[in-house]
C-alpha positions in Angstrom: 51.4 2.8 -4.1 49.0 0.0 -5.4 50.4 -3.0 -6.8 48.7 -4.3 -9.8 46.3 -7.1 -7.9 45.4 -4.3 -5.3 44.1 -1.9 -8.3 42.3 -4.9 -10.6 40.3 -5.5 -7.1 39.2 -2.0 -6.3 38.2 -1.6 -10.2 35.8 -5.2 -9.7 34.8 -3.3 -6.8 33.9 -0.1 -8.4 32.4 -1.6 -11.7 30.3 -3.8 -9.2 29.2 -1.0 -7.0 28.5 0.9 -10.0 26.3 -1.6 -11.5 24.1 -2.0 -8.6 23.2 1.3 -8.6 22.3 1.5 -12.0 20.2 -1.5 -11.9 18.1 -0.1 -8.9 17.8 3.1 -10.2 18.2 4.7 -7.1 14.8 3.7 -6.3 13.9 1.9 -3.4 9.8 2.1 -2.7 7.4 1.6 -5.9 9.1 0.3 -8.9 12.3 -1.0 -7.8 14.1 -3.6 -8.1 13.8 -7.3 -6.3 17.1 -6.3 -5.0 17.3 -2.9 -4.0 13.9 -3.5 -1.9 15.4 -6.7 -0.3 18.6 -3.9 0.1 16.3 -1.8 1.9 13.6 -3.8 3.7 13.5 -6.6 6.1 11.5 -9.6 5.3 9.0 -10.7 8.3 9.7 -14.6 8.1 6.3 -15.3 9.4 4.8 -15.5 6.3 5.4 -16.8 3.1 8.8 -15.5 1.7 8.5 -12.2 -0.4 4.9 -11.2 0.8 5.5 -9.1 4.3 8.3 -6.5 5.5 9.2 -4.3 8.1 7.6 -5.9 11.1 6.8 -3.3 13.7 5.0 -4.1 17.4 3.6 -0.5 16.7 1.3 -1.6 14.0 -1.9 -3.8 14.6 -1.3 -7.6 14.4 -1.7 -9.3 11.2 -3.5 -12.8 10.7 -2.1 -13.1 14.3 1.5 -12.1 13.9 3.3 -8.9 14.2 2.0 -5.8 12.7 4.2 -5.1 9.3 4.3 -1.5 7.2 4.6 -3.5 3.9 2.1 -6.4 3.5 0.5 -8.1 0.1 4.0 -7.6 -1.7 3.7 -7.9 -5.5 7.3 -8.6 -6.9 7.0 -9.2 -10.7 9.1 -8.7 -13.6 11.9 -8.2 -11.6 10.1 -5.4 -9.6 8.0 -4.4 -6.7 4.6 -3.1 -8.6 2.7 -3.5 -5.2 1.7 -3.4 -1.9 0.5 -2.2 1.3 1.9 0.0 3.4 0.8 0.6 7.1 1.9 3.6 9.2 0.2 4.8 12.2 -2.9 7.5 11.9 -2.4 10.4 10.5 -4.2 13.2 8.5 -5.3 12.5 4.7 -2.1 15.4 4.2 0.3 14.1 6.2 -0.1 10.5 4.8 0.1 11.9 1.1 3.5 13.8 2.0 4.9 10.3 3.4 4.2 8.8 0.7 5.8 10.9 -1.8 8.5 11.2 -0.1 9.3 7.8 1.2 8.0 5.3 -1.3 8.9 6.9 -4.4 11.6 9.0 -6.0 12.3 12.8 -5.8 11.2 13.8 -8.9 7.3 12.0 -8.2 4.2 14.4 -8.2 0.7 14.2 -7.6 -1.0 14.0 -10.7 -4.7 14.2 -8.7 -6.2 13.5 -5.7 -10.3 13.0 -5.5 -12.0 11.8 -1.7 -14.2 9.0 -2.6 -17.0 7.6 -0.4 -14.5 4.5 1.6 -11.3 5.9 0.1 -9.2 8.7 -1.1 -7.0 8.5 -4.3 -3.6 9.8 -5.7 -2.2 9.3 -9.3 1.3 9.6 -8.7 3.8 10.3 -11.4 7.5 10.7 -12.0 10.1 10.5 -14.8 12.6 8.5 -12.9 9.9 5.7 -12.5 8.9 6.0 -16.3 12.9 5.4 -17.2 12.5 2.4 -14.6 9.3 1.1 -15.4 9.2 1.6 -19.6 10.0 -1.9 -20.5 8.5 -3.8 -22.6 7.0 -6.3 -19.9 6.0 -3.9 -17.6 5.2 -1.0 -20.4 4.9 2.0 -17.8 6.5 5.2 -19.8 4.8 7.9 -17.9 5.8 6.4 -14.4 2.7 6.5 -13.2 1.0 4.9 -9.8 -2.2 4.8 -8.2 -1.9 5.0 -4.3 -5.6 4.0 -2.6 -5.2 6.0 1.3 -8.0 4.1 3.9 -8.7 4.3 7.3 -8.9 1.4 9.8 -7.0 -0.9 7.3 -6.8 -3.6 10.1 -10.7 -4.0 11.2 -12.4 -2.5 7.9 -13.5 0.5 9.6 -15.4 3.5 7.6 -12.8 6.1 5.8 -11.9 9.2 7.9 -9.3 11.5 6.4 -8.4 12.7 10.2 -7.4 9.4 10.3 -5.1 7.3 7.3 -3.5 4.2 8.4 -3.0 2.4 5.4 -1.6 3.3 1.5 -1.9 0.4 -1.5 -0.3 0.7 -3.8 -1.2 -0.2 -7.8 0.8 0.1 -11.7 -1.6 1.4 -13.0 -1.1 3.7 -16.3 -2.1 7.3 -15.8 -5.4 8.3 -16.1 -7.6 11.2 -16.1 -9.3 11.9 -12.6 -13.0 11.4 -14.1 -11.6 7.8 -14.8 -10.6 6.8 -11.5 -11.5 3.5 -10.2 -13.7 2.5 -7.3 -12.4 1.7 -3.8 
């Protein structure tokens, strides 16, 4: 049986657990929060605080340290609305189903895809992001992303879709594939 100070402290906990959630929205890639991506990734403290994640010997150096999967960080409003993420080479398909399914929630789809001449391009959209993302500051109601896929990320080699090593990742509000931007 609980006693009434035993029951108060598992209802804090509850109500606190409960909150946490809801303020991440369950979403721990694009779009969410400061806190659930410091919940969920490990900051590289060889570079300025916020910026780098996820160090991994696996991954080419960067600027002389480790190599990282998330680089170039962009935490505003609350939010991460961008960054890079490095993986090792892979096929143009293989990269876009890691992506959807590791950086952003279940519900996201692929809006369009077009090859460009130094890149390849996904408009990524889901309702889960749109709830996340509609605010007033940020002002993103169809939860939509643009996801830039190049090849030799590290040295600035020529794009080869046999070969994706790197994703960056943009807010950008949805747009018709004819109005895609450059690489």
């Amino acid at each position: 049986m609980f006693r009434a100070g035993a029951f108060a402290a598992l209802l804090v906990l509850v109500v606190v657990a409960s909150g946490a959630l809801a303020a991440s929205d369950g979403i721990t890639g694009f779009g969410a929060t400061n806190v659930a991506w410091n919940r969920t990734h490990i900051p590289d403290p060889s570079f300025a605080p916020g910026s780098v994640y996820d160090a991994d010997p696996s991954l080419p150096s960067v600027n002389g340290h480790m190599g990282a999967h998330y680089t170039t960080v962009l935490h505003e409003n609350g939010r991460v609305l961008g960054y890079e993420y490095h993986f090792t080479n892979r096929p143009i398909s293989a990269a876009m189903r890691d992506v959807l399914r590791t950086q952003f929630p279940a519900d996201a789809k692929t809006a369009w895809f077009v090859t460009k001449g130094a890149c390849s391009q996904m408009m990524v959209t889901s309702a889960t992001l749109g709830r996340a993302l509609s605010t007033k500051a940020i002002g993103d109601r169809a939860g939509a992303a643009m996801v830039e896929f190049g090849s030799g990320s590290y040295g600035g080699g020529t794009y080869n879709p046999r070969s994706i090593d790197d994703a960056l990742f943009l807010l950008l509000g949805l747009v018709p594939r004819s109005q895609a931007p450059g690489c």
